[in-house]
N, C-alpha and C positions, 0 to 999 in steps of 0.2 A: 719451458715457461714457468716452473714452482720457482725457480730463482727469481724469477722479477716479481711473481704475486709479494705484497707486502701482509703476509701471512707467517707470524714465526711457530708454527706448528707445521712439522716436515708432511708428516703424514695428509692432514688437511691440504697443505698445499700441490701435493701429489695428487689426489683425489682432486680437486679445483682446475689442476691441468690436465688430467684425464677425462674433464667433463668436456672441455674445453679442445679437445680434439674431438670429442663425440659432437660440439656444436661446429667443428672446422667441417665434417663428414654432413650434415644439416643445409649448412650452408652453399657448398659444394653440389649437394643433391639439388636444389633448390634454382641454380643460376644454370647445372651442367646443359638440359637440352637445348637452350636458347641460340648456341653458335651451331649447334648439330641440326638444326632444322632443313637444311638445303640439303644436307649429305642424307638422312632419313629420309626425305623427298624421291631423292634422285634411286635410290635404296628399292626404292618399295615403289617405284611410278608412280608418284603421288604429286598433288600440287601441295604450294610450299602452308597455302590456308588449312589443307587437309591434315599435313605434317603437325601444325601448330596445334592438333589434337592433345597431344604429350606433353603439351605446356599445361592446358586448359584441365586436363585429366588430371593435373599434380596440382594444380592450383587450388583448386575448389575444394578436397577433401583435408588439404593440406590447412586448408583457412578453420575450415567447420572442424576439426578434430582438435584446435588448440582449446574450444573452449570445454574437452573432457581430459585436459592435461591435466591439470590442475588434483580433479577429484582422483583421478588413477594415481597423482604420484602420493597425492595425502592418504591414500591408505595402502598400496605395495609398499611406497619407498620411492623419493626419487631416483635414488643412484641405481635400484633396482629395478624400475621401470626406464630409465636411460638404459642400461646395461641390456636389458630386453628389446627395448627399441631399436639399437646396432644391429643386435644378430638376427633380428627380423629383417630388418634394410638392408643386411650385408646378404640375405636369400633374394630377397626381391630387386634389390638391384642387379643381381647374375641374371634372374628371372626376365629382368629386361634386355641385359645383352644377347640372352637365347632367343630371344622374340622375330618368330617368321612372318610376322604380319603386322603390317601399322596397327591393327586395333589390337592384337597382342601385344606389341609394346605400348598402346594407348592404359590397356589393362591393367600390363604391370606395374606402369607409371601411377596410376591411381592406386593400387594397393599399397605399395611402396610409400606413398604420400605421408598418413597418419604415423608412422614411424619416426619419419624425421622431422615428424613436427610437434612433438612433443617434447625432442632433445630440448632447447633451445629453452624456452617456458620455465622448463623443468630444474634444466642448469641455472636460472636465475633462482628459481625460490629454493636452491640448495645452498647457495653463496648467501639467501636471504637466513636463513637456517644457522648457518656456520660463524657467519664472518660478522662482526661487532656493527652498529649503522656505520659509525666513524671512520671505518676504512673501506665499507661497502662502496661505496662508487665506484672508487680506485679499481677493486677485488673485480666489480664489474663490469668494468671498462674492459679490462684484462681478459676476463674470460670472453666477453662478446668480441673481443679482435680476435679471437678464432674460427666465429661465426665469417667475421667479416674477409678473413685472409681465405677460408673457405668461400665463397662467394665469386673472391677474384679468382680465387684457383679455380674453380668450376670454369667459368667463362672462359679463364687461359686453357686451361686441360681440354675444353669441349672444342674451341677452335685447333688447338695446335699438334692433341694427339689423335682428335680425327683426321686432319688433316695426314697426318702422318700415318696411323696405324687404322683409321676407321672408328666411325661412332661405336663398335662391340667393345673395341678394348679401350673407349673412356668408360662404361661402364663397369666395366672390370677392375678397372685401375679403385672404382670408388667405392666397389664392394669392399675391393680390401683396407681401403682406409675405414668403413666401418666394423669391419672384420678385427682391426686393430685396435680398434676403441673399442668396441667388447670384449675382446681378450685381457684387455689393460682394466678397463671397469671391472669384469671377472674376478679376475685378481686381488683386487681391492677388496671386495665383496666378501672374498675369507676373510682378511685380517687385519682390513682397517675401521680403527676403530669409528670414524667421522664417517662410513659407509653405512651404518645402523637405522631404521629407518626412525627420522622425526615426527612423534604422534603429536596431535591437535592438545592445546595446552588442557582442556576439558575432555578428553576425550569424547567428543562429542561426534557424533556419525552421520551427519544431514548427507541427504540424499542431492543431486543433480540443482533440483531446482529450489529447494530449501538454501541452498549453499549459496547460490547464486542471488536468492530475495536479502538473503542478510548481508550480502556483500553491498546491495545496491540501495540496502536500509541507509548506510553509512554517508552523509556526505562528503565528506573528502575523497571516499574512495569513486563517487560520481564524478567528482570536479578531476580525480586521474585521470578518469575513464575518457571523460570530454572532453579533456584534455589531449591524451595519447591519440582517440581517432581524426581529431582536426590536425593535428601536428601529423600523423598519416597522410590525412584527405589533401592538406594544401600543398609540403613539401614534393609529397611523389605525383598527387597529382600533376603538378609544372614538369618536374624532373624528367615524369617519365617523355615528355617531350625533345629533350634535350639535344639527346641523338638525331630524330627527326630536322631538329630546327638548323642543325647545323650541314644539315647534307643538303636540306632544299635552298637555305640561303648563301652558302658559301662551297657549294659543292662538294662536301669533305664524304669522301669513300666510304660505305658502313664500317669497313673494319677499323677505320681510323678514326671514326664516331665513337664505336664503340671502346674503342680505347681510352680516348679521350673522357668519354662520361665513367669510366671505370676509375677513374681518377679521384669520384667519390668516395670508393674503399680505402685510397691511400690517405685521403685524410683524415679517414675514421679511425686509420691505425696509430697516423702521428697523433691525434687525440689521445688511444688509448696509452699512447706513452708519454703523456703531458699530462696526465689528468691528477695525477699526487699534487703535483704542483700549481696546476689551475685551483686546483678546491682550495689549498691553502692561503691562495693569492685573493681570491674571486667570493670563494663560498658558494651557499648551491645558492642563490638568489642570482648573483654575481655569473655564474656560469647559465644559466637561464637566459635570462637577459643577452648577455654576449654571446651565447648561440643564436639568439634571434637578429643582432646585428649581423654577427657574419655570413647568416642565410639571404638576410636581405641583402647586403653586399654582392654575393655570390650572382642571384640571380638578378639584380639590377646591371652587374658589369656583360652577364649574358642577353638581358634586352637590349642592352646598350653596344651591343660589340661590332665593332666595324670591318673584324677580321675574326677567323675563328682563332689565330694563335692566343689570347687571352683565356682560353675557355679552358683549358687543363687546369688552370690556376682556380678559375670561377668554382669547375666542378671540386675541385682539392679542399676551395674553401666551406661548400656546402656541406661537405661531410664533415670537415672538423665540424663546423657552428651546427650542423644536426645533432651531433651526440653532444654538444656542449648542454643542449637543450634534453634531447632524449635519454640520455645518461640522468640527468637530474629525474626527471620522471619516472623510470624506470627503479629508481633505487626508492622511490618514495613509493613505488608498487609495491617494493618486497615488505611495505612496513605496513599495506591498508586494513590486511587481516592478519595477523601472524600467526594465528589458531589454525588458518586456513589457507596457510600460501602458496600453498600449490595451486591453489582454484583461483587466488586472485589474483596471481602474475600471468595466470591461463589468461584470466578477464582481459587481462591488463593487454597479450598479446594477440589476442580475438579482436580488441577494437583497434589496434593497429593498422590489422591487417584486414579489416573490414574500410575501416577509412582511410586508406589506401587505394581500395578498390572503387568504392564511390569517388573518390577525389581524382582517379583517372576518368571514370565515367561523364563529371561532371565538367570538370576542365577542357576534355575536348569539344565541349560549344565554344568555349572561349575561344579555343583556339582554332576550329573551324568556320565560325566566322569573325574573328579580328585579327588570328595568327597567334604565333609561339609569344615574341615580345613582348603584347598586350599581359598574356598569361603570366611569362617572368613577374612581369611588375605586379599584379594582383599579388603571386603568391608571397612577395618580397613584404609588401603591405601587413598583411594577413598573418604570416608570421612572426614579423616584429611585434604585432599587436599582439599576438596571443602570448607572445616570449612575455610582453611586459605584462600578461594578466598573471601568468603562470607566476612572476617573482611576486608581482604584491600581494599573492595567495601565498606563497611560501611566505612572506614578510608576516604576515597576518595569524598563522600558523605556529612562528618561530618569531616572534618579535627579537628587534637584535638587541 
């Protein structure tokens, strides 16, 4: 991956791909139990509601620990609290494959959580750290399609090596890919120089909620914040129906659903390697904007589809036009406090994933009583509208 980052310092660009398999290991952990629930069911004599324990138990600690990412990495170090992160996940995930009990792996699944969800956070505000604004997007496209190839691998490796070997040895497989990013972070940690850790430009040492009031003093870093959770709440709100809509209306198999809706991460990835090219073309007002078309695109050709063959493409195009849009946001996180960027890319990645969670809560009225369709076209609405608030604030911001 250092070959493709457009980073001309070797060392920096080592470390940057080092992070970046520590968020491929993140993301991986994050997606793996979802295909392993029926095989954990059947495991343990359990129903498949009971099993979804291991979701529910990595969910919840994994949401509430991003927002103390931020202050852990501003004063360890991020590369130094990434690098600890691993090798706590690379124990806790074995921990889970040893698990002789659903609520022993519900356990370990919870403890496991706050590890890997600080990589991610973490890896942005050290790209925010490192790398110039002007090549940041790019820088960050890049490292997040490790996240994201992590994600698809989880989902493939959870169906296709339990399937083969048993849900024990996909947790094994993922120990050792964090086993691997620590080893590799480690290393760095001697004797790269870009591994040192970044202190606050004032040295200044606010506590928890002090960090948090002058972050939310700010208002641009408000209109992020507003920003990132509605762009959470509406996209996955819809999204996370996806699946559903196409097995009740067109009868498509879960695994073939699932497949199909995984076709989001592929277009997150053809993003991340278009994305030099798009800012140059587009600019970030320009890439704003057109990610809000092409989401609405995406899911008006899904309310509208008469067939599900259309919908790999739909799902393709959602993911590129999310990071067209999320990419811009997220690089404007690493710039809201730069004193303090570890706590404000936390912020930044806490209302994500909080409005995420509301926007499935709230969406299935919609779609319990009018259906999925009705929902697509809300969320198509709602995110072009917010795409065009997001540019005329960057416009207003950055006049051209």
């Amino acid at each position: 991956m250092s070959a493709t980052l457009p980073v001309a310092d070797r060392a920096l660009a080592r470390m940057i791909a080092f992070m970046a398999l520590a968020a491929f290991a993140s993301g991986a952990s994050l997606r793996v139990s979802d295909p392993l629930l029926p095989q954990v069911a059947a495991d343990f004599q359990a129903s498949l509601g009971s099993a979804s324990a291991i979701v529910t138990a990595y969910a919840v600690p994994y949401g509430l620990t991003q927002a103390l990412a931020g202050l852990i990495g501003d004063r360890m170090g991020k590369c130094q609290a990434v690098a600890a992160a691993c090798a706590a996940s690379c124990v806790l995930v074995l921990a889970c494959s040893a698990s002789r009990s659903l609520t022993q792996l519900a356990l370990a699944r919870l403890l496991a959580a706050p590890g890997a969800a600080v990589i991610v956070p973490l890896g942005m505000a050290y790209v925010g750290d490192t790398v110039p604004y002007a090549q940041r997007q790019t820088v960050l496209a890049r490292f997040l399609a490790g996240q994201m190839f992590g994600m698809i691998a989880g989902q493939a490796a959870g169906g296709v090596i339990g399937d083969l070997l048993g849900w024990r040895t996909v947790f094994l497989v993922l120990a050792a890919v964090f086993a691997a990013a620590a080893l590799a972070l480690g290393r760095e940690l001697r004797g790269n120089p870009h591994a040192r850790p970044q202190r606050s430009g004032d040295g200044a040492r606010s506590g928890l909620i002090a960090s948090y009031r002058e972050l939310l003093a700010l208002p641009w870093c408000r209109f992020i914040l507003l920003a990132v959770f509605l762009e959470g709440g509406i996209f996955f709100g819809a999204f996370a129906y996806v699946a559903a809509d196409l097995t009740a209306r067109f009868g498509v198999s879960f695994a073939a659903a699932g497949l199909v809706v995984a076709m989001y991460g592929v277009g997150s990835v053809f993003y991340a390697g278009s994305v030099h090219r798009l800012l140059a073309v587009l600019g970030e007002r320009g890439l704003a904007i057109g990610g809000g078309v092409l989401m609405a695109m995406g899911f008006l050709a899904l309310a509208g589809a008469s067939s599900w063959l259309g919908a790999p493409i739909a799902c393709g195009i959602l993911g590129f036009g999310y990071y067209m849009l999320h990419n811009t946001l997220q690089t404007n996180a690493t710039q809201m406090r730069p004193e303090a960027r570890g706590t404000a890319v936390a912020a930044f990645s806490s209302a994500l994933f909080l409005g995420q969670s509301a926007g499935v809560a709230l969406m299935a009225f919609v779609v319990d009583r009018f259906g999925a369709a009705p929902a697509f076209v809300l969320a198509a609405t709602a995110l072009m509208a917010l795409a065009l608030w997001v540019g005329t604030k960057l416009k207003e911001r950055r006049p051209a």
